[in-house]
mmCIF file of the N, C-alpha and C atoms, coordinates in Angstrom:
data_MODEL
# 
_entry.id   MODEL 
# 
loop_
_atom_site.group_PDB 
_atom_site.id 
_atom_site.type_symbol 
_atom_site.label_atom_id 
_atom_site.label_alt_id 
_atom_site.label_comp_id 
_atom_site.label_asym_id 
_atom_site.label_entity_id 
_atom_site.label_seq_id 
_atom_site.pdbx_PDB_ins_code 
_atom_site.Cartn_x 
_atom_site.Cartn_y 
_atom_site.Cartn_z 
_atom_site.occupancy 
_atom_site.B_iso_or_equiv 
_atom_site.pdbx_formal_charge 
_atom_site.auth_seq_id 
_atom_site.auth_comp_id 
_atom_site.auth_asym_id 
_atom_site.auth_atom_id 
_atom_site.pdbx_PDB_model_num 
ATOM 1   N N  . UNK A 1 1  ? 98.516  136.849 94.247  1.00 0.00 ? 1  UNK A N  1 
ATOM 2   C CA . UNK A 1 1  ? 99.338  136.664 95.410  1.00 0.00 ? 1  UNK A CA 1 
ATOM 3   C C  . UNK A 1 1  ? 100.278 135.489 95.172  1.00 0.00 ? 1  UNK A C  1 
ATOM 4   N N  . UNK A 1 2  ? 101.362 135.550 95.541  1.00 0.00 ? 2  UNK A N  1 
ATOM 5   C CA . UNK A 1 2  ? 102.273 135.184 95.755  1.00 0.00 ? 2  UNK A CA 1 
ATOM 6   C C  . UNK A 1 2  ? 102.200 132.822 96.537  1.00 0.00 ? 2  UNK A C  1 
ATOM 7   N N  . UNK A 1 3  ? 102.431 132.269 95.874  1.00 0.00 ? 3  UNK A N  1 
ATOM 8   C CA . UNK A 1 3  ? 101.887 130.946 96.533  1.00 0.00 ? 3  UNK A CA 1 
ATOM 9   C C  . UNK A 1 3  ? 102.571 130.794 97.699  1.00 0.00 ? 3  UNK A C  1 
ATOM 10  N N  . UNK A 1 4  ? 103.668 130.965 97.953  1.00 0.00 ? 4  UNK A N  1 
ATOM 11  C CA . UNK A 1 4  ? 104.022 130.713 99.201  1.00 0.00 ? 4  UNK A CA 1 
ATOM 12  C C  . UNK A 1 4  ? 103.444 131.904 100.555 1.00 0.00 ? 4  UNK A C  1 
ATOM 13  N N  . UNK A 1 5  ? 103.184 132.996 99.924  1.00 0.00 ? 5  UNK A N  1 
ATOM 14  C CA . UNK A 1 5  ? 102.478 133.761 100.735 1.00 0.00 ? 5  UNK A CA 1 
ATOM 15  C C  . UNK A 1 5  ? 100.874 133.579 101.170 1.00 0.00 ? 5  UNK A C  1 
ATOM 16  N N  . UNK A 1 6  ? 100.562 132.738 99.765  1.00 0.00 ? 6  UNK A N  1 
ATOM 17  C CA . UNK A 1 6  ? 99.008  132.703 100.011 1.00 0.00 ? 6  UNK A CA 1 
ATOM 18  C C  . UNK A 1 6  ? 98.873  131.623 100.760 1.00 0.00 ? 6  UNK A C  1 
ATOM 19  N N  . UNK A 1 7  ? 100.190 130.138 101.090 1.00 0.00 ? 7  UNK A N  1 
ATOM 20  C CA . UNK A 1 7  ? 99.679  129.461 101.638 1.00 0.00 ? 7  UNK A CA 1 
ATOM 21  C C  . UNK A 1 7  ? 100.232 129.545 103.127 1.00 0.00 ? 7  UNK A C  1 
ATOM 22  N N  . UNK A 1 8  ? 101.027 130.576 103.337 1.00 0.00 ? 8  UNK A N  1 
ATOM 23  C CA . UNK A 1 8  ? 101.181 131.209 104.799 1.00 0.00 ? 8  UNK A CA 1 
ATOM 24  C C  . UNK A 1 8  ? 100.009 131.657 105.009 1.00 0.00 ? 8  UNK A C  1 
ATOM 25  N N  . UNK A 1 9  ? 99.401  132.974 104.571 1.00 0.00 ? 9  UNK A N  1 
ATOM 26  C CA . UNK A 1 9  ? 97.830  133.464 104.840 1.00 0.00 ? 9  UNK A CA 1 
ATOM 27  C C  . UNK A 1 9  ? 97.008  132.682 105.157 1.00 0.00 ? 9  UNK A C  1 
ATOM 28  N N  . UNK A 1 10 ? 96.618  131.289 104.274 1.00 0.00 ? 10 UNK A N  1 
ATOM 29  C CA . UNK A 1 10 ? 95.115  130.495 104.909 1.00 0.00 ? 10 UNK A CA 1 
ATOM 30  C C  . UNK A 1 10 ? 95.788  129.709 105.745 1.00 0.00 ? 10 UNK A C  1 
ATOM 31  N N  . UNK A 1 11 ? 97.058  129.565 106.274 1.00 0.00 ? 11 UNK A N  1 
ATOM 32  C CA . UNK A 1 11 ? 97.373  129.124 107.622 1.00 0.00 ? 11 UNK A CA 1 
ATOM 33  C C  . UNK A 1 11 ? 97.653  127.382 107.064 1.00 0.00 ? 11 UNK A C  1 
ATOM 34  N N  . UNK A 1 12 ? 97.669  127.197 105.785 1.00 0.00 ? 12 UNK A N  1 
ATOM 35  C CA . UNK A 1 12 ? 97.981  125.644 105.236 1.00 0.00 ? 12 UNK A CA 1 
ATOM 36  C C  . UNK A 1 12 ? 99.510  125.330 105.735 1.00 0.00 ? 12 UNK A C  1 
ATOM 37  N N  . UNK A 1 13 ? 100.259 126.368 105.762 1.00 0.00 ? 13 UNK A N  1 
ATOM 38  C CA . UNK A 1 13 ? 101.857 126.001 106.377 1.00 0.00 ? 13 UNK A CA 1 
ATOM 39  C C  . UNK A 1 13 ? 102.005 126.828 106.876 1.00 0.00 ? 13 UNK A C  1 
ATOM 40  N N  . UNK A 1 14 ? 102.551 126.628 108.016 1.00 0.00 ? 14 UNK A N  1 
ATOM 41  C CA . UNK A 1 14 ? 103.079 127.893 109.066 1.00 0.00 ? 14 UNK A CA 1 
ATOM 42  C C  . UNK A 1 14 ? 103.584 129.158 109.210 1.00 0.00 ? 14 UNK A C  1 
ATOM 43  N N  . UNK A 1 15 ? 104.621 128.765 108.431 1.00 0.00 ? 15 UNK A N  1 
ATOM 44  C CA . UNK A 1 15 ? 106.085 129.720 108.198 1.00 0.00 ? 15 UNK A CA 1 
ATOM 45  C C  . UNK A 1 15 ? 105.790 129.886 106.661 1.00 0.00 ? 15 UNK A C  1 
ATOM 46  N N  . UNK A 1 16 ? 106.107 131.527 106.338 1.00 0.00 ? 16 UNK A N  1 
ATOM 47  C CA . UNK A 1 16 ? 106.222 131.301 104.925 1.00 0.00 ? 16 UNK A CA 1 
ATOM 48  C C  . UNK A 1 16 ? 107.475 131.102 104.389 1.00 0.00 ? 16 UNK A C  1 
ATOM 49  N N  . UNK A 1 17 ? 108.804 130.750 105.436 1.00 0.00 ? 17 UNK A N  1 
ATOM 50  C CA . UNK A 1 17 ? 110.053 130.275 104.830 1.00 0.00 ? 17 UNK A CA 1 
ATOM 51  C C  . UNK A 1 17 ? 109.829 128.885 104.660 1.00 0.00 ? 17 UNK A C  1 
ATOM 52  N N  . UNK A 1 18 ? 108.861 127.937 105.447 1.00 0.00 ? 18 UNK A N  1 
ATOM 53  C CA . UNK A 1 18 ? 108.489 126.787 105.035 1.00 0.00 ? 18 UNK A CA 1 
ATOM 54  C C  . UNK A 1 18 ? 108.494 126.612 103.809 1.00 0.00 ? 18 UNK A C  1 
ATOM 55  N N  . UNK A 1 19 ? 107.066 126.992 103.581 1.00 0.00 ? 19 UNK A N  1 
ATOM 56  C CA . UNK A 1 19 ? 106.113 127.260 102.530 1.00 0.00 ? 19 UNK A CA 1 
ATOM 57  C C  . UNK A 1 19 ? 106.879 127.834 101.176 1.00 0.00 ? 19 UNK A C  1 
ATOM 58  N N  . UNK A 1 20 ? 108.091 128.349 101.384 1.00 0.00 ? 20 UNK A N  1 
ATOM 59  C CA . UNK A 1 20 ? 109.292 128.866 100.301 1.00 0.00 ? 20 UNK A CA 1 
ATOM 60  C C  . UNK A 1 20 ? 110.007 127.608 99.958  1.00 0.00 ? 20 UNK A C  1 
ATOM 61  N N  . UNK A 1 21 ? 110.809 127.075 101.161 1.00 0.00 ? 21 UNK A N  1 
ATOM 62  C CA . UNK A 1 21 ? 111.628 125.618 101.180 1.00 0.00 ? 21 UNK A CA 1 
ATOM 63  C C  . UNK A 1 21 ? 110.257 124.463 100.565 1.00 0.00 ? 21 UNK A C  1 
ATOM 64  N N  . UNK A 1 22 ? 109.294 124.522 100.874 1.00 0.00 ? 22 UNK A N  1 
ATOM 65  C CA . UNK A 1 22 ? 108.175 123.392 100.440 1.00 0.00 ? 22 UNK A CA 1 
ATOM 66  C C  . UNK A 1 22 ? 108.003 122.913 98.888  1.00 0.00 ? 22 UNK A C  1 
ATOM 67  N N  . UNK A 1 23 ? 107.850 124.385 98.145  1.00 0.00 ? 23 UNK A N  1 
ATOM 68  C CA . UNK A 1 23 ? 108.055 124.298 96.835  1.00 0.00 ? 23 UNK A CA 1 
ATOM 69  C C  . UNK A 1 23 ? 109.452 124.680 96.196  1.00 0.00 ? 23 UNK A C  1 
ATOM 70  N N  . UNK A 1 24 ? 110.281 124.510 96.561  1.00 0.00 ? 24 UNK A N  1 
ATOM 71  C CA . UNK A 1 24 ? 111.973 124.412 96.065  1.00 0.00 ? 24 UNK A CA 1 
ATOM 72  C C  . UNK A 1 24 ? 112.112 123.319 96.286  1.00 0.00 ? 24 UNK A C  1 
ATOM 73  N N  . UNK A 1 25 ? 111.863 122.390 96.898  1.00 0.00 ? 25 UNK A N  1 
ATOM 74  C CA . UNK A 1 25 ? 112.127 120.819 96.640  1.00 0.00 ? 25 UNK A CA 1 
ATOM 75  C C  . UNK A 1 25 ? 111.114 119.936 95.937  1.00 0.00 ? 25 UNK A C  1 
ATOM 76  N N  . UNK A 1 26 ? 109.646 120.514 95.492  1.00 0.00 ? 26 UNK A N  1 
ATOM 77  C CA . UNK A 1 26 ? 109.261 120.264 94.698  1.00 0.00 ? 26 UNK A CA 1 
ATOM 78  C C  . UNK A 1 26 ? 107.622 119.239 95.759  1.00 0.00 ? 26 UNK A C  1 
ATOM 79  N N  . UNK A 1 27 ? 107.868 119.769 96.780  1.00 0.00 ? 27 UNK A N  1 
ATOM 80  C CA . UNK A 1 27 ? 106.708 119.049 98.143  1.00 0.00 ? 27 UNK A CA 1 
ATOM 81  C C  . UNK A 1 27 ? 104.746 120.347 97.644  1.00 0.00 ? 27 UNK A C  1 
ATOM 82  N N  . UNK A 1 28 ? 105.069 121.066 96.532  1.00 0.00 ? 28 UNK A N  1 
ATOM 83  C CA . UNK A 1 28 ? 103.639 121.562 96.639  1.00 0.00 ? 28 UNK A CA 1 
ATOM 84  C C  . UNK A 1 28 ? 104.035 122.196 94.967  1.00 0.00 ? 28 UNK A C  1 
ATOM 85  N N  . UNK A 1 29 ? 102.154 121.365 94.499  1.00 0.00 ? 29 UNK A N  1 
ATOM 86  C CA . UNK A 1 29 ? 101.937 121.615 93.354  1.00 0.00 ? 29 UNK A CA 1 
ATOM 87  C C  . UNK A 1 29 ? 100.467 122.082 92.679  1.00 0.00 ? 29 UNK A C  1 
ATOM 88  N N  . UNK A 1 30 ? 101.136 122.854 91.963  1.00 0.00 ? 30 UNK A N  1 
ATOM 89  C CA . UNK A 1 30 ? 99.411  123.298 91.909  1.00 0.00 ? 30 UNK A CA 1 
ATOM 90  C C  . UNK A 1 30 ? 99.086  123.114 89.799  1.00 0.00 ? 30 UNK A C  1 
ATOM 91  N N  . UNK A 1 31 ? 97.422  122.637 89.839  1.00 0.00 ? 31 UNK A N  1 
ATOM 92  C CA . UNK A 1 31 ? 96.902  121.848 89.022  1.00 0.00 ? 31 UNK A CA 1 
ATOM 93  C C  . UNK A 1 31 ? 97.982  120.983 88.510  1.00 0.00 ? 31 UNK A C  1 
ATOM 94  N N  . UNK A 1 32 ? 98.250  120.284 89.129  1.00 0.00 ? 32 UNK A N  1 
ATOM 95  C CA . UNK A 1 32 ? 99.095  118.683 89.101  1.00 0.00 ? 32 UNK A CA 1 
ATOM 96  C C  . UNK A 1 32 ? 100.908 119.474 87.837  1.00 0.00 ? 32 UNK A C  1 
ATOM 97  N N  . UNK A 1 33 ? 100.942 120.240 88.580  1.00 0.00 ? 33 UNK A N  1 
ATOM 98  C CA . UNK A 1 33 ? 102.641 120.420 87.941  1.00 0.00 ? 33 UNK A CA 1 
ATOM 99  C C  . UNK A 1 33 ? 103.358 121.133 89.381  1.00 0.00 ? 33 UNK A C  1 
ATOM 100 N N  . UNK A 1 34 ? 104.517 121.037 89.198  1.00 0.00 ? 34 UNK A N  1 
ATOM 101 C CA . UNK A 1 34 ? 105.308 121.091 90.208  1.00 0.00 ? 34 UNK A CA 1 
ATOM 102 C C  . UNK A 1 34 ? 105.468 122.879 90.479  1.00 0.00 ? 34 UNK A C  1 
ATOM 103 N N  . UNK A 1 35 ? 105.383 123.794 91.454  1.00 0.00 ? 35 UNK A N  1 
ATOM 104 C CA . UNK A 1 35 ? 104.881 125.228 91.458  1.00 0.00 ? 35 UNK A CA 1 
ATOM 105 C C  . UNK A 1 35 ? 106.244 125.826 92.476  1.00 0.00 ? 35 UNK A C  1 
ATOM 106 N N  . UNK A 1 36 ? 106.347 126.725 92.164  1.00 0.00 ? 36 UNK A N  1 
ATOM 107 C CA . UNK A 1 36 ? 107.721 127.658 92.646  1.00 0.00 ? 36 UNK A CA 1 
ATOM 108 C C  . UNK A 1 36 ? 106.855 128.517 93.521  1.00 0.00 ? 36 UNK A C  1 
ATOM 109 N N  . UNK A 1 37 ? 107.648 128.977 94.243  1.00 0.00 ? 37 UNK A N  1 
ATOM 110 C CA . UNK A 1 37 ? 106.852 130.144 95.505  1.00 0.00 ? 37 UNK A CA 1 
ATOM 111 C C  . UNK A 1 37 ? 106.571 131.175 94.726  1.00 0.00 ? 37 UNK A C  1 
ATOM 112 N N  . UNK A 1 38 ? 106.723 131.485 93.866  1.00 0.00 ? 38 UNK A N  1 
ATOM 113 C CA . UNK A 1 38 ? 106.890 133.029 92.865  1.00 0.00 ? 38 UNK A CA 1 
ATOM 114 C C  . UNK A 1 38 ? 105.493 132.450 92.070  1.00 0.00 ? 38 UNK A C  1 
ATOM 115 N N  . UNK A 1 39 ? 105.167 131.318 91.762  1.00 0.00 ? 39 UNK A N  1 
ATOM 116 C CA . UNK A 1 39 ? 103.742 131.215 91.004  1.00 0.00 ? 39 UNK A CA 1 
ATOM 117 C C  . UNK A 1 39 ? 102.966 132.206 91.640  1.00 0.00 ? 39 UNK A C  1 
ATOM 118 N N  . UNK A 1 40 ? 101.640 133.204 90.753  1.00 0.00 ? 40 UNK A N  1 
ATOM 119 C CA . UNK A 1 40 ? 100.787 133.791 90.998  1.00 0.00 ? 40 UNK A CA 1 
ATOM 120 C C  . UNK A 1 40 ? 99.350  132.612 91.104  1.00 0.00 ? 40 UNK A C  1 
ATOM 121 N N  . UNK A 1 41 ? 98.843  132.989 92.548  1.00 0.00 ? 41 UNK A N  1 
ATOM 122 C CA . UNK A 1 41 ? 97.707  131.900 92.705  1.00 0.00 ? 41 UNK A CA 1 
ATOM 123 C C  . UNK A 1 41 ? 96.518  132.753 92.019  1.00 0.00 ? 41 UNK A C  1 
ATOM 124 N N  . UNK A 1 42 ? 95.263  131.894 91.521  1.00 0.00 ? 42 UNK A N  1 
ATOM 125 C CA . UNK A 1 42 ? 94.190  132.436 91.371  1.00 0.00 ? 42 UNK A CA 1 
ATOM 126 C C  . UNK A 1 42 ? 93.291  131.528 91.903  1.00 0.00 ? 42 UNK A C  1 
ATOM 127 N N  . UNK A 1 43 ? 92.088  132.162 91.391  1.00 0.00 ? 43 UNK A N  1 
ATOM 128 C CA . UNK A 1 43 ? 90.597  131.403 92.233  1.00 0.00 ? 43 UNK A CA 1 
ATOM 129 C C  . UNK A 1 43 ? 90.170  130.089 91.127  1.00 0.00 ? 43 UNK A C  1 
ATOM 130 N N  . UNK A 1 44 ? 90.482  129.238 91.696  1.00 0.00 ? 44 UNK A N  1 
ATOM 131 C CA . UNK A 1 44 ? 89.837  127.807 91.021  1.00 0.00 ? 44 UNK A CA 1 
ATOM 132 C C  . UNK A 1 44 ? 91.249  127.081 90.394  1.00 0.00 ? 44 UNK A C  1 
ATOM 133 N N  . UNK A 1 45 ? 92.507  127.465 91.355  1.00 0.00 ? 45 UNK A N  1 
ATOM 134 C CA . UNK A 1 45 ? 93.495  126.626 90.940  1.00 0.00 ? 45 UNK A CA 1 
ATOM 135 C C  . UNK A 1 45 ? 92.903  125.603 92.266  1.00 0.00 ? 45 UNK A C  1 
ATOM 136 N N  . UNK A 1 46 ? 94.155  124.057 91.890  1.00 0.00 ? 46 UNK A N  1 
ATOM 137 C CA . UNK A 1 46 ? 94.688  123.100 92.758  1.00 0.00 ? 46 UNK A CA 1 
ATOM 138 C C  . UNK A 1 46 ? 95.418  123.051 93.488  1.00 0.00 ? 46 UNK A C  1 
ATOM 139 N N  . UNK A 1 47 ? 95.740  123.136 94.410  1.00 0.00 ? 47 UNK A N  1 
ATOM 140 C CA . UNK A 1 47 ? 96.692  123.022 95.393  1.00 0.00 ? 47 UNK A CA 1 
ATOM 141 C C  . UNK A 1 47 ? 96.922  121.599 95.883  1.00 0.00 ? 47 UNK A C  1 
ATOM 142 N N  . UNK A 1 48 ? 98.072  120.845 95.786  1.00 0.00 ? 48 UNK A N  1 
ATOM 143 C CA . UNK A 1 48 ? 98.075  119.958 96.551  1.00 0.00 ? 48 UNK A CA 1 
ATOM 144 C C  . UNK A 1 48 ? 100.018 119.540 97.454  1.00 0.00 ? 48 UNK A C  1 
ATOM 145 N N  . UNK A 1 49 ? 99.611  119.644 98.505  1.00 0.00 ? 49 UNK A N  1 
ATOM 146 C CA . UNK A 1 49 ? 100.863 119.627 99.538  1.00 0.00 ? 49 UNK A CA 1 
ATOM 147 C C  . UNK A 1 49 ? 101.010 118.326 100.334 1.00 0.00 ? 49 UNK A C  1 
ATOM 148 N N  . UNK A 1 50 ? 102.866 118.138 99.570  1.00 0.00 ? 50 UNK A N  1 
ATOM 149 C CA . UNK A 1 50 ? 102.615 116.328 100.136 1.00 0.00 ? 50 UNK A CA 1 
ATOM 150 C C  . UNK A 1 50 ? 104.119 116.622 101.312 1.00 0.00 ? 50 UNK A C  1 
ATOM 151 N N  . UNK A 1 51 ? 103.364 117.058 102.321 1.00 0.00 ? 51 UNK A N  1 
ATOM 152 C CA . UNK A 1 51 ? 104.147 117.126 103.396 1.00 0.00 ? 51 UNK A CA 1 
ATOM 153 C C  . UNK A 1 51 ? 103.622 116.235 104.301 1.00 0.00 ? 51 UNK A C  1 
ATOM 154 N N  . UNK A 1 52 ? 104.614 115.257 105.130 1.00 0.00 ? 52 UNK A N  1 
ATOM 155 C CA . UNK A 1 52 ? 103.925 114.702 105.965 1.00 0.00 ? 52 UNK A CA 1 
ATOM 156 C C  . UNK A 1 52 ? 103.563 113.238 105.849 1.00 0.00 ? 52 UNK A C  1 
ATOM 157 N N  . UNK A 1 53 ? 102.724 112.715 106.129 1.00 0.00 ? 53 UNK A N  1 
ATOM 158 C CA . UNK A 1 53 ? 102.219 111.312 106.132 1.00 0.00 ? 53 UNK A CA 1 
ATOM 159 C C  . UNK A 1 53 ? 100.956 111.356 105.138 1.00 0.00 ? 53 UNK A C  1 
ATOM 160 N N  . UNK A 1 54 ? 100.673 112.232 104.799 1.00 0.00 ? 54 UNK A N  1 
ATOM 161 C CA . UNK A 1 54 ? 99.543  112.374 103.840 1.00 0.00 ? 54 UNK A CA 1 
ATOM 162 C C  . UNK A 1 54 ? 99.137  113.403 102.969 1.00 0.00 ? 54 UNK A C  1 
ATOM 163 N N  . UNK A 1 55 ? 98.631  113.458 101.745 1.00 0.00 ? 55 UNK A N  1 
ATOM 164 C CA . UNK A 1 55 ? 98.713  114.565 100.932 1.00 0.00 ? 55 UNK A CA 1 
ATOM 165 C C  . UNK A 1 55 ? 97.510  115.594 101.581 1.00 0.00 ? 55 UNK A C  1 
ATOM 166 N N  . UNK A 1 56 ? 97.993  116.604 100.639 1.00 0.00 ? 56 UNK A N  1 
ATOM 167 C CA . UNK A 1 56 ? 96.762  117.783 101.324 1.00 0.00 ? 56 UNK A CA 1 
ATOM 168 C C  . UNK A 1 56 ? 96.392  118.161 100.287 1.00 0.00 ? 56 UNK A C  1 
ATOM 169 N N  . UNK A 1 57 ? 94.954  118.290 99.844  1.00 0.00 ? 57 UNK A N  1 
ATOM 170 C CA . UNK A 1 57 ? 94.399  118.577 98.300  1.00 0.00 ? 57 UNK A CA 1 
ATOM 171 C C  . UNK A 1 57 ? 93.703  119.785 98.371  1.00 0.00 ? 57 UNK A C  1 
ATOM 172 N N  . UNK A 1 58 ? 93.771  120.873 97.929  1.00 0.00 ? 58 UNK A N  1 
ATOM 173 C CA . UNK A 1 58 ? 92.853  121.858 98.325  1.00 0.00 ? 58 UNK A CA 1 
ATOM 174 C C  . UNK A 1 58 ? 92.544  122.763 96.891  1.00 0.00 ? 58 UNK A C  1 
ATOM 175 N N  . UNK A 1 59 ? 91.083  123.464 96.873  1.00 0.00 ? 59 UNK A N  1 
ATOM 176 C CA . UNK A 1 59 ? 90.990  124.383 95.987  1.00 0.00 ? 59 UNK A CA 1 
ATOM 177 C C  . UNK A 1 59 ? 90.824  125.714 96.373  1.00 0.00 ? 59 UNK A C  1 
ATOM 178 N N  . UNK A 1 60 ? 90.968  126.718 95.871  1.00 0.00 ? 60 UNK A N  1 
ATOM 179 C CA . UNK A 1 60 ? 91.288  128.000 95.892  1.00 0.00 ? 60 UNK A CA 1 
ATOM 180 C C  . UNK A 1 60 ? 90.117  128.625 95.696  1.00 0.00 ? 60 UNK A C  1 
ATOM 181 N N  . UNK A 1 61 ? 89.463  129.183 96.690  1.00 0.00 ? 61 UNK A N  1 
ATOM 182 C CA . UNK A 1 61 ? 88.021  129.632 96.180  1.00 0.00 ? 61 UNK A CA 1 
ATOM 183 C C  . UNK A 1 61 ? 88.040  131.341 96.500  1.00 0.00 ? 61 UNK A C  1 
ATOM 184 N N  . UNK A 1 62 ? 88.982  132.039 96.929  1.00 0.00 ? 62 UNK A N  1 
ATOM 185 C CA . UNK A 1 62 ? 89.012  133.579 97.225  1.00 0.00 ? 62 UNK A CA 1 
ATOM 186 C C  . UNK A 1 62 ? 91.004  133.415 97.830  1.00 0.00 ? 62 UNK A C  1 
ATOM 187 N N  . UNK A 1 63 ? 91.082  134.645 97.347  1.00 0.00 ? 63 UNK A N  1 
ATOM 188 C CA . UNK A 1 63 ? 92.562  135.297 97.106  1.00 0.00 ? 63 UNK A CA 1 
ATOM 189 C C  . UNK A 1 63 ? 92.977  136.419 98.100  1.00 0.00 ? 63 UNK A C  1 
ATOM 190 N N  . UNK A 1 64 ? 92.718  136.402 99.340  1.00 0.00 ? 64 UNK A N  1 
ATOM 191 C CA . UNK A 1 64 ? 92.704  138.014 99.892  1.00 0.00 ? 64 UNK A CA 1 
ATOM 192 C C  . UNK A 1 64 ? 94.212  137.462 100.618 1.00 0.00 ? 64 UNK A C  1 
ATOM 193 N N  . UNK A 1 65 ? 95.175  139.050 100.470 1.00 0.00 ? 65 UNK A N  1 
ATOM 194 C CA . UNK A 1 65 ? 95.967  139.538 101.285 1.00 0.00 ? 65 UNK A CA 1 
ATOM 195 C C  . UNK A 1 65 ? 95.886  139.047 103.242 1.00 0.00 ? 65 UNK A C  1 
ATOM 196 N N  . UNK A 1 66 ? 94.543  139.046 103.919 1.00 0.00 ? 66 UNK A N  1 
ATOM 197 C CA . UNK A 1 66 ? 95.171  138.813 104.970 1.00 0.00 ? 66 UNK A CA 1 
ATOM 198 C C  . UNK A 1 66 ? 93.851  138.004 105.644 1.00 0.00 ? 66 UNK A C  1 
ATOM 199 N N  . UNK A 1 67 ? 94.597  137.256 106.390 1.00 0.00 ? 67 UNK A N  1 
ATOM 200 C CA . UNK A 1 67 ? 93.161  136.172 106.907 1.00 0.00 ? 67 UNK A CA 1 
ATOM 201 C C  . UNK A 1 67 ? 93.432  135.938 108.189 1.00 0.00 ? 67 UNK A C  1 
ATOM 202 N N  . UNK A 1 68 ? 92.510  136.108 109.214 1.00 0.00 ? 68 UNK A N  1 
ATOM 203 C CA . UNK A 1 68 ? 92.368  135.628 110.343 1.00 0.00 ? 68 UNK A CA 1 
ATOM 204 C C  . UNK A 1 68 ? 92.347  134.454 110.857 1.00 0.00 ? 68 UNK A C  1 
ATOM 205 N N  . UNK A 1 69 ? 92.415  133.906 111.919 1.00 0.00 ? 69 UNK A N  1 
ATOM 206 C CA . UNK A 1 69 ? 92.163  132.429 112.356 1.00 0.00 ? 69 UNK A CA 1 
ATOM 207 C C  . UNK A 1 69 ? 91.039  132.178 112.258 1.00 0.00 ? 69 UNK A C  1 
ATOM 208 N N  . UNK A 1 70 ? 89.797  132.784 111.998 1.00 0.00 ? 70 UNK A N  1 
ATOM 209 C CA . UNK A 1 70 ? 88.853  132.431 111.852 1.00 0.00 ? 70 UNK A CA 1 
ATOM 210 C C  . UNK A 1 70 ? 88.200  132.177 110.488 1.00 0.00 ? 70 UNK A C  1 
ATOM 211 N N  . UNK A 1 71 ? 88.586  133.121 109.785 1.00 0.00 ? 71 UNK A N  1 
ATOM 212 C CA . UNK A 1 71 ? 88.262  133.171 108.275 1.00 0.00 ? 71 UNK A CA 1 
ATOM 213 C C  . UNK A 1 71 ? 89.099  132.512 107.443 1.00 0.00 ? 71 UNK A C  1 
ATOM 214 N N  . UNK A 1 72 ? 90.105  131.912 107.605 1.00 0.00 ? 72 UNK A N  1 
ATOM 215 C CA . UNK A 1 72 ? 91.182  131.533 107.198 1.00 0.00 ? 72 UNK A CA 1 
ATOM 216 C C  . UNK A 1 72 ? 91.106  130.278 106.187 1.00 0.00 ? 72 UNK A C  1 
ATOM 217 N N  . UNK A 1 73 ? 90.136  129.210 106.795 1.00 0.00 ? 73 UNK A N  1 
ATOM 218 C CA . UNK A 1 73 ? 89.722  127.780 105.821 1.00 0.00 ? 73 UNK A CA 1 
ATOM 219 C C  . UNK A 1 73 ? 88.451  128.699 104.861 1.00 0.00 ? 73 UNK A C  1 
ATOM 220 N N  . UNK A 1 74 ? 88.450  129.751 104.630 1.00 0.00 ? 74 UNK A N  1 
ATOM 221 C CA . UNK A 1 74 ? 87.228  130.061 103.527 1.00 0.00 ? 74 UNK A CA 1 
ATOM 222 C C  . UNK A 1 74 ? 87.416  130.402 102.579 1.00 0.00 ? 74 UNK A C  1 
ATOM 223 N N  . UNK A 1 75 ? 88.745  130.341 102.568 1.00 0.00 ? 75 UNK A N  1 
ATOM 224 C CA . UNK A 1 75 ? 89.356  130.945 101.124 1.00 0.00 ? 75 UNK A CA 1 
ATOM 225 C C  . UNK A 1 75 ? 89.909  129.692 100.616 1.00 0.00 ? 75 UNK A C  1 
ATOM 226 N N  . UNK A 1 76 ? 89.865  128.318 100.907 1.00 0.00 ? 76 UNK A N  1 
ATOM 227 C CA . UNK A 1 76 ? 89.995  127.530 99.741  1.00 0.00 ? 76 UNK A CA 1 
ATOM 228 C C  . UNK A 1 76 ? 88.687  125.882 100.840 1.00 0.00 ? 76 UNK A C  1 
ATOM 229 N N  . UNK A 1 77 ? 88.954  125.321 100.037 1.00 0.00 ? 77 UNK A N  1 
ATOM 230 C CA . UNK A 1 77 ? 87.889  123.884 100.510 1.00 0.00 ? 77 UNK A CA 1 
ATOM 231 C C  . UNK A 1 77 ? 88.937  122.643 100.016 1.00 0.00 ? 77 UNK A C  1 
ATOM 232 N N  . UNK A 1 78 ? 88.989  121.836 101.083 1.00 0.00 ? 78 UNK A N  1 
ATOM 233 C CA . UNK A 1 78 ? 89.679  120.626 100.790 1.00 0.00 ? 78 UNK A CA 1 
ATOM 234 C C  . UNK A 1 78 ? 88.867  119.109 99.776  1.00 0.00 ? 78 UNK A C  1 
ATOM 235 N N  . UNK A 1 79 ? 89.611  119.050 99.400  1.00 0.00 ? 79 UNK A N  1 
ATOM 236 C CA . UNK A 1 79 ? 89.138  118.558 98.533  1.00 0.00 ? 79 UNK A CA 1 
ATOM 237 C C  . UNK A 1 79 ? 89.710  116.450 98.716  1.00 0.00 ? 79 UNK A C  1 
ATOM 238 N N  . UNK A 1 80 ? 88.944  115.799 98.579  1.00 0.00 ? 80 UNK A N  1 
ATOM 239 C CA . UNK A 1 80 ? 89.023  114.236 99.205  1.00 0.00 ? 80 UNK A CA 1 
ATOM 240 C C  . UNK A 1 80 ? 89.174  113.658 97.996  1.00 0.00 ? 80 UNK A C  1 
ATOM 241 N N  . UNK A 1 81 ? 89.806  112.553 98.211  1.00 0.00 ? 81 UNK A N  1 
ATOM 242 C CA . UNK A 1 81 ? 90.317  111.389 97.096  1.00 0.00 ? 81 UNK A CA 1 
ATOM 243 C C  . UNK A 1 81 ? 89.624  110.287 97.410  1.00 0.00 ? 81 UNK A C  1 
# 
């Protein structure tokens, strides 16, 4: 899946035109290099999104097409510094 789509799906950014604009300026990277919306995500990459007042670190633990508000934080785990 698609990174800017996958991080519309677990609900990490809102909009997936965000989430498009987020990584074209270079604000989300995954395993510490700078990631284009067109990167293909897999299970046990890095995610980390420095939008905001504070970074967001997350790992990728399941890949599905469509996620609910409820199921939505189970497809990756945040990860603390």
């Amino acid at each position: 899946m698609r990174l800017d789509k996958y991080l519309k799906a677990t609900r990490l950014i809102k909009r997936r035109t965000v989430a498009n604009e987020a990584c074209d300026v270079g604000k989300v990277t995954v395993n510490g290099k700078e990631a284009r919306a067109s990167y293909e995500v897999k299970v046990g990459d890095i995610i980390e999104i420095s939008m905001g007042s504070r970074p967001l670190k997350v790992k990728v633990l399941n890949v599905s097409e469509y996620a609910t508000k409820d199921n939505a934080s189970d497809n990756y785990s945040v990860i603390e510094d």
